[in-house]
N, C-alpha and C positions, 0 to 999 in steps of 0.2 A: 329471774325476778318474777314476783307472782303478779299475776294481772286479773281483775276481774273485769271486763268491759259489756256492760248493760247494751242492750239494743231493744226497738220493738215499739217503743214508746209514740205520742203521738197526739192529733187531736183526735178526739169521738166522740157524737152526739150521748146524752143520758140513753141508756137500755142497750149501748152497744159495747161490742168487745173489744180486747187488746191481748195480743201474748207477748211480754218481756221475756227474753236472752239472756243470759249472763254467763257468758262464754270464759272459762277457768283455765288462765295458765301455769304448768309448774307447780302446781296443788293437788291431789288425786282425793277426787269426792267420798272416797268410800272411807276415809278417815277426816272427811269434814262434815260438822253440820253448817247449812247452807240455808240463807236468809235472805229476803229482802224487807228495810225497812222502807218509807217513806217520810217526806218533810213537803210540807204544806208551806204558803209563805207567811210569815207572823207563827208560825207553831212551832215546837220541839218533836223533833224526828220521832217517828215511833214506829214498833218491829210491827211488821204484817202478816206475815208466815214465817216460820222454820219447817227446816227439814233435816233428819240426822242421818246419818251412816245407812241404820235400818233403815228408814224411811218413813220414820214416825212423823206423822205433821201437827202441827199445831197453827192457829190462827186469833188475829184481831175480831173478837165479837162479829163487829159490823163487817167483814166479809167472809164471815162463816156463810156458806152456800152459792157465793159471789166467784171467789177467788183459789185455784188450785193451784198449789206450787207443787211440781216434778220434777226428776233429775234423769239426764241419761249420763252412766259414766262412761259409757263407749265413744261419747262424744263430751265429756269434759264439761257437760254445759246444766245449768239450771233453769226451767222455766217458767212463769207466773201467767198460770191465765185467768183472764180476770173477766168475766163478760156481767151482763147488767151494772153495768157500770153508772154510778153518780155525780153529779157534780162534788160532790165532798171526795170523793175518790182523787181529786185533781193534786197533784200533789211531784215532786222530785222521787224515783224513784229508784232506790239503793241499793246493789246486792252484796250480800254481806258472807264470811266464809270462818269458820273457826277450829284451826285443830283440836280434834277433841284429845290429841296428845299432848301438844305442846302449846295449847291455849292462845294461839299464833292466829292473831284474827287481821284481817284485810277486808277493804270496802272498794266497791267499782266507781266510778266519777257519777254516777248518774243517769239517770234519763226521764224524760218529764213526758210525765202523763196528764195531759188539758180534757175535761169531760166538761162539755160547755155546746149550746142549743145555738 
C-alpha cells in the first residue's frame, strides 16, 4: 500500500528554517512527479512546489528564492527546504505524489508548519 508520511515540521520564529520529509513507500520516484501543497486555516489548499521525474521544479511566486524542493531516489524520500520563513508561511503541510503513468496520485496526512515570534 503506498504511503507518503511528512516529517520535519514545526514551530520557528520569522527568518528561520525548516526542512520537511516525505518518506515514499511502494511508489518509485523516478516515475512520479512529487509535490507539496499547503492549507492555511480558513483557506483552500494550494501547490507550493513540484518536482518531476527529470527534476524540473516549479514554485508558488511567494516562495520562489525561500523554498527548494529535492528528491533522493536512493532513499525514496522528497524534501522541502524552506528557510526565511514567514508568518504566512504557517500553514498544514502536504506531500503529494502522481504517476506520470497512471495518473495514480496519493497525499501524506500532513505536517504543520507554525512560523510565529
Amino acid at each position: 500500500q503506498v504511503q507518503l508520511v511528512e516529517s520535519g515540521g514545526g514551530l520557528v520564529q520569522p527568518g528561520g528554517s525548516l526542512r520537511l520529509s516525505c518518506a515514499a513507500s511502494e511508489i518509485f520516484l523516478r516515475i512520479n512527479t512529487m509535490g507539496w501543497y499547503r492549507q492555511a486555516p480558513g483557506k483552500q489548499r494550494e501547490l507550493v512546489t513540484t518536482i518531476t521525474p527529470g527534476g524540473r521544479t516549479n514554485y508558488l511566486d511567494s516562495v520562489k528564492g525561500r523554498f527548494t524542493i529535492s528528491r533522493d531516489n536512493a532513499k525514496n524520500t522528497v524534501y522541502l527546504q524552506m528557510n526565511s520563513l514567514k508568518p504566512e508561511d504557517t500553514a498544514v503541510y502536504y506531500c503529494n505524489s502522481v504517476n506520470i503513468i497512471t495518473q495514480a496520485e496519493y497525499w501524506g496526512q500532513g505536517t504543520q508548519v507554525t512560523v510565529s515570534s
